[in-house]
N, C-alpha and C positions, 0 to 999 in steps of 0.2 A: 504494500500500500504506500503512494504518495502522496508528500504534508508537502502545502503550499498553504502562503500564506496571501489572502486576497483581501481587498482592500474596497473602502466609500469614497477615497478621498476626493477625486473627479467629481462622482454624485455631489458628496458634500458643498465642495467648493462652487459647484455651477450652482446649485440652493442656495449658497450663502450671496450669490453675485460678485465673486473675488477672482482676480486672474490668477495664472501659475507664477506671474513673477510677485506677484503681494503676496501669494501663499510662502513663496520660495523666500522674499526678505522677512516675511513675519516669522520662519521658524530657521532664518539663519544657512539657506542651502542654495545651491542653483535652482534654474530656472528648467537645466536638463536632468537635476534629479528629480523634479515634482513629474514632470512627463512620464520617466522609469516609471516612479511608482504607480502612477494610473496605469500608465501601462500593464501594470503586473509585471515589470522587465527589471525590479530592485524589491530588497525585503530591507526595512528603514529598518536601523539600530534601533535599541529601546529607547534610547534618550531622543532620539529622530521622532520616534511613534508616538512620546508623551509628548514633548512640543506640537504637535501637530493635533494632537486631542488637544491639548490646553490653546490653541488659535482656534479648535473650533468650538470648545467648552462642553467639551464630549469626554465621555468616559473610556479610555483605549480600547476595549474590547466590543463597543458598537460600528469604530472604524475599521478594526483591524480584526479580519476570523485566519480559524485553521480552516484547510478543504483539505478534505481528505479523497483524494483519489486512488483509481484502482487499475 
């Protein structure tokens, strides 16, 4: 079985009305890491994944799940 980890942040961000470079200066990264992530093409560090809960005042594990594939 394979563990990926997938993500809101895209959803999130178009709901909030914020671009990839406000997401990217609000939690201190590039503008081609916020793309990865949507992408699902990057897994954020922990300290990545709570800055990014704490810009959108979210609780980490509503952005971020395990997918368990087969």
């Amino acid at each position: 079985m394979h563990e990926s980890i997938k993500n809101e942040v895209g959803k999130l961000r178009i709901e909030m009305g914020t671009t990839q470079e406000d997401l990217a200066g609000g939690v201190g990264v590039s503008r081609q890491t916020i793309i990865a992530l949507e992408r699902g093409n990057y897994t954020p560090s922990i300290l990545l994944a709570l800055k990014i809960a704490g810009y959108f005042k979210m609780p980490v594990e509503k952005i971020f799940k395990i997918s368990y594939e087969k």
